[in-house]
Structures are given as structure tokens and as C-alpha cells.
N, C-alpha and C positions, 0 to 999 in steps of 0.2 A: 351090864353096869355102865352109866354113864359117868363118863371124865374130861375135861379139860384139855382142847389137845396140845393148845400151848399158852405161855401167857400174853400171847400178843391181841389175843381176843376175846374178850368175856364171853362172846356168843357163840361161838363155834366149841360144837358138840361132837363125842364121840360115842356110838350108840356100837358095842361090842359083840362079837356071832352069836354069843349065847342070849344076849338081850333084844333079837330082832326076828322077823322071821322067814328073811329071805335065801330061799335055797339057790345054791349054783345051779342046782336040776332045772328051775325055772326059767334060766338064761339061756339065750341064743350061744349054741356049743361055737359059732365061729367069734361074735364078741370074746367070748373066755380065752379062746385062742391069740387074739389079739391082744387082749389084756397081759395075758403070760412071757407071749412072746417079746411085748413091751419091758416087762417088769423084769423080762432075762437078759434084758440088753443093760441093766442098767439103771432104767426112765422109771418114772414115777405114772401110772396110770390109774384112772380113777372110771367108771360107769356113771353117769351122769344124767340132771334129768326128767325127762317123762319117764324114762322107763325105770326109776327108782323110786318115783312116786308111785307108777301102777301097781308096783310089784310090792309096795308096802300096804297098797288097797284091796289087794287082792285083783287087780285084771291082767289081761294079757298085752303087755308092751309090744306097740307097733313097729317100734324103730329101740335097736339098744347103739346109745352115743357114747365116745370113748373120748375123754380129755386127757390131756398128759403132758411132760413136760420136754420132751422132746420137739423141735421145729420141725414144720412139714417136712424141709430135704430129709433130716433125721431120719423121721418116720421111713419115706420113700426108701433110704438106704438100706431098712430092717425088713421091709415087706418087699419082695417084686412082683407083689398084684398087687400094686398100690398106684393109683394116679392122685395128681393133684389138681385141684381145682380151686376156680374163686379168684374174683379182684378185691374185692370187699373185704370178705372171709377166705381166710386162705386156707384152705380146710385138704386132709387126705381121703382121700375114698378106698378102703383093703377090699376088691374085689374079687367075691367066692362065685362059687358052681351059681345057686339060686339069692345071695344077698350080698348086702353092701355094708360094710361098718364104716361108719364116716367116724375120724381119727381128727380134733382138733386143739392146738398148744393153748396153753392157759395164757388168758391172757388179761391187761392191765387192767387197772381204773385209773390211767393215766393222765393227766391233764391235757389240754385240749389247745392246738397252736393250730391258726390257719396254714395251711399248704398247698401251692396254687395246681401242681399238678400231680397224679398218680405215678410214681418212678417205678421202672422196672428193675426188679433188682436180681443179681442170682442167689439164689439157695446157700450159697456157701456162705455167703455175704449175713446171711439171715441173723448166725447166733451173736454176730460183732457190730449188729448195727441194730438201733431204738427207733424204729420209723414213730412218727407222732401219730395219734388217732386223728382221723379230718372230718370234722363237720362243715356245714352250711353253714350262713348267717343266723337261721332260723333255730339252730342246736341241734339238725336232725342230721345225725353220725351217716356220713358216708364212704368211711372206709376206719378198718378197727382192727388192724393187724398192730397192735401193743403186745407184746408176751409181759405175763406176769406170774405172779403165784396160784395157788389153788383157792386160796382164799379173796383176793382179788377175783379171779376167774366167777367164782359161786357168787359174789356180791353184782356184780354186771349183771346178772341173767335178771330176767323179766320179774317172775313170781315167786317169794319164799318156796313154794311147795316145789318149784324147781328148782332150788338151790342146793338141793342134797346128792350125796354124792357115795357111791358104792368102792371101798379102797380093796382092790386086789393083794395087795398084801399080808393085811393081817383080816380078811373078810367084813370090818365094820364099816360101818353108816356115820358119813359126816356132814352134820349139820351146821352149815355157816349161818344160817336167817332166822332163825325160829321157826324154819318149814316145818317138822313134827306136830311143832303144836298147832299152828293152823289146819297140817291135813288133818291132825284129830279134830278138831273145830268143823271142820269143812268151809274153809276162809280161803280165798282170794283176794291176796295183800301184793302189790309192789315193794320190791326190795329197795326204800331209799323212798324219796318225793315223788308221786306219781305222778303229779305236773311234770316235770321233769324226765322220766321215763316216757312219758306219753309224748314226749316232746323231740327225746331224742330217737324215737321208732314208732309212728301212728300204727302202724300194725299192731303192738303189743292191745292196742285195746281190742282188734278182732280176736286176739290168743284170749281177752282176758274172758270175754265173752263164751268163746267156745267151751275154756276149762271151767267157768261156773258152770255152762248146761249139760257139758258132758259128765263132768264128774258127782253132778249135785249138787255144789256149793254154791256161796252167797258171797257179791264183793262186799270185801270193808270197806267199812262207809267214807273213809277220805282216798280210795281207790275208787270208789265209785263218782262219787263226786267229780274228783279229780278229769274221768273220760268224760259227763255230763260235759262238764267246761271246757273239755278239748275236742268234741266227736266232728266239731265242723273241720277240724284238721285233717280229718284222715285224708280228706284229697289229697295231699301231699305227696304220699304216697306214692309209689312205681304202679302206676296200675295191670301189667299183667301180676303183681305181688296181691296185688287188692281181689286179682280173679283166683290167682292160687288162694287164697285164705279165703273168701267165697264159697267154694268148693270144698274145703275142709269143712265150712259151718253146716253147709246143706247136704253133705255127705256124712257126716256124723252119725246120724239115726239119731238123732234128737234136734235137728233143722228146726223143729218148733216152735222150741223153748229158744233156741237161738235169735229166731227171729224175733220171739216178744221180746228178749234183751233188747236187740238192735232198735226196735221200737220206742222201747222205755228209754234208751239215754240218746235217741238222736243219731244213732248211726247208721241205720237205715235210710234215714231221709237225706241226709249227707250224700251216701253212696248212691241212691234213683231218686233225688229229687224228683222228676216228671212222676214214675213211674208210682211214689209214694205219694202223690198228690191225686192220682186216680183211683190208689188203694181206698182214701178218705174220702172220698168221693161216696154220695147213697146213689146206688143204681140195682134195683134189683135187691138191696139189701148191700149190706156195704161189704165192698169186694177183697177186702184184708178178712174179713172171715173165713169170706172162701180160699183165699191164699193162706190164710194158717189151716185151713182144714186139708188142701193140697198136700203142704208142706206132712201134717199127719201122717196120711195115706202114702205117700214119698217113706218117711220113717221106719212106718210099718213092714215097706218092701224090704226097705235094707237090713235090720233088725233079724229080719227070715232072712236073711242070704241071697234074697235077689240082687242080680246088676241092674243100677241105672248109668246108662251113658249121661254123658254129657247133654249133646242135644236133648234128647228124650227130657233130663233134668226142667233145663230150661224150656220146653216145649210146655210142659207140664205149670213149670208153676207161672207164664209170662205165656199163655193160648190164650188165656181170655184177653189181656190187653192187645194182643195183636190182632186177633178178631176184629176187634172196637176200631182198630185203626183202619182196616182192612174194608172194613163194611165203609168208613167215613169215606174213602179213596173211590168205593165201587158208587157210592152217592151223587158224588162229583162227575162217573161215566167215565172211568175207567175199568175197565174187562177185569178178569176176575182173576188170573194170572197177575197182570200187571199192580192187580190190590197188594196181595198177597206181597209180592217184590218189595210193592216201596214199602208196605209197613212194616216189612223186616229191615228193610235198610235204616227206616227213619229210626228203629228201636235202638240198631247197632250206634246209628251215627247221636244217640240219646247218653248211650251206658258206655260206649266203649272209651270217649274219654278220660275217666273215672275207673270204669271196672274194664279190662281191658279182653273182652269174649275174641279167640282168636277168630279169624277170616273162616276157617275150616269149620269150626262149630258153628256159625251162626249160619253159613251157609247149608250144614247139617239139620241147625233148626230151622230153615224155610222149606227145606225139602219135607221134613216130619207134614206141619203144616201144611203144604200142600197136597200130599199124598195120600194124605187120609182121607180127604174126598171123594176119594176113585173106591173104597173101599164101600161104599155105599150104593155102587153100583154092582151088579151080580148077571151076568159075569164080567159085564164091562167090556171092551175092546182090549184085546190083546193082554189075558189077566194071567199070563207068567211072566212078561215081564214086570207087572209087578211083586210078582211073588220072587221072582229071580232078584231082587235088588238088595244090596247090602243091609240097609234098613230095616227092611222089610217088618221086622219083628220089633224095632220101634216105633215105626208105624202101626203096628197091630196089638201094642201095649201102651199107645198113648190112645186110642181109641175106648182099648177096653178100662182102662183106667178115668176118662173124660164122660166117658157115655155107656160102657158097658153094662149098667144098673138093667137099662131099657132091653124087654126082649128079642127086640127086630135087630136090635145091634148085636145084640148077643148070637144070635143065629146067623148073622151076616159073615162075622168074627168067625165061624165054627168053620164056614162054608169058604171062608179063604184060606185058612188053616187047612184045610183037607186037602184043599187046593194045593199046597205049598209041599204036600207030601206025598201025592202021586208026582209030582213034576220033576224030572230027571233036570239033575244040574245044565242050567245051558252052557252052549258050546264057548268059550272064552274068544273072541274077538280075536282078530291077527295082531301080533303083536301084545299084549296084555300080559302083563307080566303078576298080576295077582294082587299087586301091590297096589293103590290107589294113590298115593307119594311118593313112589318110586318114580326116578329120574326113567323117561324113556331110553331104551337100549340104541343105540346109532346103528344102523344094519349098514354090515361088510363088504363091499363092493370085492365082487371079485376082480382079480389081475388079470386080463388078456392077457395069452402067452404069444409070445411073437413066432411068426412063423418063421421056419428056416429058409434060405433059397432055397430056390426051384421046386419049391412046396408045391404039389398038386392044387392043390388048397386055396394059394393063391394066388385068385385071379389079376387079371387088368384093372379093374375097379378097386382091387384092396387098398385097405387104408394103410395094412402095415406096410413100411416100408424096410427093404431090407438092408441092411447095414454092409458100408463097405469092408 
């Protein structure tokens, strides 16, 4: 049955255990623990969400988030596996054996006062004081620690279809947006102005992107719009934030569909202008086919439960344009090494302002690229250390993924692999701690012990001296 849950909002729905069809069986047993323990203290707790949307679509939720009305110290006081985290977001993390329930307070749609710097405040301090939400000039929220209601809280989030909310208390479903109707719709709406939303988080338009192609839906039409007219903004953005949401689109198993989104409303070309001006580009036939037929074959892996790394990722769909750069470099009479180098550097020094690929991964991705080379010789100079190498297996699935069609590669491939399984682990280096980011160990100096008088021991020449 649905009801009204109060009068303070025409739109906020109550969808009750018998009218819904979501079991407790289907929930993360540590969230439930959290929620209870919340709800035994006192606090209002609510599940919140992607994962009350998935679990009203039938999939399986990757992450279950816990809102409530408790302050972080609060929380921290109820949980002692709890840390806190966040300048921005001041969020709890309840940390179990294998997961993490991140725990955070409802907070405002409060109005909006400049504030010149971030205060540090204590916890104690937290329930007796209204810090103001602080944006930029431009409207884009930079710090959003306002506590509010439940219903404030649900009206802030990005998408009606995340604005629904799972109440431990009496088990039902509350709808503050019209999320329902849209997930039955399969709509992709902003809660509120999307101008506006887009304005105060350019990110929201990569989430908006990912939930139409992950979930199948279609944006409304002045949602859509609305990114059309803001996609050159997204630079704004933090860009290591721009590489995490990257990574979410092209690890999705629908990279795709994603990309024709980013296509269709300009946000692709925002984020690799160079790189999208070569895609457009005719050579060979034109090279965004071949990068959505990539990005497929990428899908397909994931879909079946294969891993792709990071590197391997980008090796994969961003080989051909480094190729192109690489060959332009060796044109000029530079070695073929030194190709390789700068047309990874020029790529990093292209995207990383923008999308922000750390040092480690791109690094990751010029070694893929160069070392696939060596794999075309048989048996090559000294062919365990290449089979010895961390990679190794990146390297021998970005081959067989690029060229493996051909039968000379395919038996190449077979014949290093064999290789790789006679070959007994080599002996770890002195010093080598296993780790590859691991801080080196500082070795011990032992203590000379001093000698006694009249030590046999020591002679005329000694350096110790004995004490009077």
C-alpha cells in the first residue's frame, strides 16, 4: 500500500514490505548489522541509493550505503571499526573482515554563503554547530558538510532513481522524487534543474551517462539537453575524479554504449580533444570504429569474468594512436626505444591535464607497448626474463587481443606460454621485498662491540680504544 508519509511533501512516497519486493536475504548481512545497530542506538537509519535501485531491478548491488541521522563522531562512538574520513564529505567507513559500509549524516539543501577557508572543527563540536555549504564562484560545491533531514538529504542526490530510500524500521521503500516511476519508465531525470546540478558537480554528467548505458535507460529530454549545453564544463572537474569516473564507464561491461553517449552529447571530445580529433580522422577507415569495436571486445572480456588491468585497458583501446605517434618520432630518426618513450610521454602530457592517468599506470602502459615486440621473436635473447616479468600476461593478452586472429601470432603466443610454465620462479634479487611500492627496507648496521683491556685481540693498530 502506498501512503503519504507526511504533510510536508506532496511527493514523498511510502511503498510498504508487502507492496515491494525486496528481501533482507538479498542485502549485504554486514550493512543489516549496521543499520540495526544504528537503529538500536536511537538514530534513524535509512539504505540508500544504487543499491535500492538495483535491488528493485532485480541486480546485484555493488556497494550497499547507509544514511542516517547521527554525526559522524556519533556514528564513530557506536562502531569501534569505524574510521572517518573526507574534507569535502565527511563520511564513516564500518570496517568488516572482507567490506566496508560507508555510513553518512543527512544532510541539507541549505543555502549557499561564501567561506574563505575550510575550519577544522572537533566532532564534539559537530551537533552545535551549522557550518555553511561552500561553493566556487562558478556554483560548483566544494565542500557540503550541511546536516539535514531525510528528505533534504534524498532531494540533493544527483538522479530521481537514486533518491529512494530502504527504512529499517518498519522495512519500506521511500520515495522522495518520483524515482519509481521513472525506474519503471527507465528514465534518467535530475532531481531539480539540471543546468544546475550540472553545474554544481560536472561529474553528475559522467554518472548520468554510465546509469543510462548500464542500466538501459534513456535521459529526459531537458536532462539531456541540459549536459549537451554543459559537456564543455566538465574540465572543471578534479581530474584524478575525471580518471576514477573513466574507469567506472570503461569497466562497466557496457564501455560501448558509453562511449556513443560521450560521443553524442560532446563529452568525449571535452575530455581528449587531440585524441577525438584523430578518432575523426579517415585513415585506414575511420578509427572511432575501430575504438568502439575495441571498447566491444573489452565488454565481452568483462561480462565473462575476465580481469583487465588498468594498463592493459588503456594499452588496448589508445595502441593504435600511440603507434601513429611512435612511427611519426622514428620518421624523424629517432631509435625505436626512444619512439616508443616520447609518444607515451606526449600522450600523458595530452590527457593527464584533464583526465588525470597516474605516473604508475602510464608507465605500466609504455612497458605493455614495448614489450610486446620482443614476443615476436622466438626465442629471443634471454626469453625468461621475459616470461619472469609482472606483466608478462598483459603483455601476452594485449597481443592476443590486437593480433591474435593471425596464425603466426597465435602459435608465437602458444610457444611463450609453454615457455612461461616450464620456467621455475626466478630467484628474487637481494633485497626485494615482493612489493614493487614498497618503501625499501634500510639494512642494520651492526654494533662493534668494544673490546676489553688487555684483549688478546687487541692489537697496536686497533681502532678501539680502551677506556679509562
Amino acid at each position: 500500500m502506498k501512503k503519504k508519509k507526511n504533510q510536508e511533501s506532496s511527493a514523498q512516497v511510502v511503498i510498504s514490505r508487502q507492496d515491494h519486493g525486496i528481501s533482507r536475504k538479498l542485502m549485504s548481512p554486514n550493512a543489516l548489522r549496521v543499520l540495526y545497530r544504528l537503529k538500536d542506538n536511537g538514530f534513524v537509519a535509512y539504505l540508500v541509493g544504487g543499491c535500492v535501485r538495483d535491488l528493485l531491478l532485480g541486480r546485484e548491488p555493488k556497494d550497499f550505503d547507509v544514511v542516517t541521522n547521527a554525526t559522524p563522531g556519533e556514528v564513530k562512538r557506536v562502531f569501534r571499526n569505524c574510521r572517518l574520513i573526507g574534507r569535502r564529505f565527511r563520511l564513516a567507513h564500518i570496517h568488516f573482515q572482507e567490506e566496508i559500509i560507508e555510513v553518512a549524516t543527512f544532510r541539507s539543501l541549505a543555502s549557499v554563503e561564501p567561506e574563505p577557508e575550510v575550519e577544522v572543527v572537533r566532532e564534539a563540536e559537530h551537533r552545535h554547530r551549522h557550518p555553511r555549504m561552500l561553493k566556487d564562484e562558478d556554483g560548483m560545491i566544494l565542500r557540503d558538510n550541511v546536516y539535514g533531514t531525510p528528505e533534504e538529504d534524498a532531494l540533493r542526490r544527483d538522479f530521481t532513481v537514486n533518491a529512494l530510500a530502504y527504512d529499517i524500521a518498519d522495512f519500506s521503500i521511500i520515495d522522495f522524487a518520483g524515482g519509481l516511476a521513472d525506474l519503471n519508465a527507465g528514465i534518467i531525470r535530475t532531481i531539480g534543474d539540471p543546468a544546475v546540478r550540472f553545474q554544481e558537480d560536472p561529474v553528475r554528467m559522467l554518472r548520468a551517462v554510465r546509469f543510462a548505458a548500464l542500466l538501459g535507460f534513456t535521459m529526459e529530454e531537458e536532462t539531456r539537453t541540459a549536459l549537451v549545453a554543459a559537456a564543455d564544463t566538465i574540465v572543471r572537474a578534479a581530474p584524478p575524479r575525471l580518471y576514477d569516473e573513466m574507469l567506472k564507464l570503461l569497466f562497466s561491461g557496457e564501455g560501448a554504449k558509453c562511449y556513443d553517449l560521450l560521443r553524442q552529447t560532446g563529452l568525449f571530445e571535452a575530455l581528449f580533444p587531440k585524441f577525438s580529433a584523430w578518432l575523426a580522422a579517415e585513415s585506414e577507415g575511420f578509427p572511432h570504429t575501430r575504438f568502439g569495436e575495441m571498447l566491444t571486445t573489452v565488454d565481452s572480456r568483462i561480462q565473462q569474468g575476465d580481469t583487465i588491468s588498468q594498463p592493459l585497458l588503456l594499452a588496448l583501446l589508445f595502441g593504435e594512436y600511440l603507434d601513429e605517434k611512435a612511427e611519426s618520432y622514428r620518421r624523424k630518426g629517432a631509435p625505436w626505444q626512444q619512439s616508443i618513450d616520447a609518444a607515451v610521454a606526449e600522450f600523458m602530457g595530452e590527457v593527464c591535464p584533464i583526465v588525470s592517468i597516474t605516473n604508475r599506470v602510464g608507465f605500466a602502459l609504455r612497458e605493455i607497448i614495448t614489450q610486446q615486440t620482443r614476443l615476436k621473436k622466438i626465442p629471443g635473447r634471454r626469453p625468461q626474463a621475459l616470461t619472469a616479468r609482472r606483466d608478462f600476461n598483459d603483455i601476452i593478452e594485449y597481443c592476443r587481443i590486437i593480433r591474435g586472429g593471425k596464425k603466426d601470432v597465435a602459435s608465437q603466443l602458444d610457444w611463450w606460454l609453454a615457455q612461461a610454465e616450464q620456467q621455475e620462479p626466478l630467484a628474487a634479487p637481494s633485497g626485494f621485498t615482493g612489493e614493487t611500492d614498497a618503501p625499501q627496507r634500510k639494512r642494520k648496521r651492526r654494533r662493534r662491540q668494544r673490546k676489553p683491556n688487555g684483549s688478546k685481540e687487541a692489537g697496536p693498530n686497533s681502532t678501539d680504544k680502551a677506556t679509562a
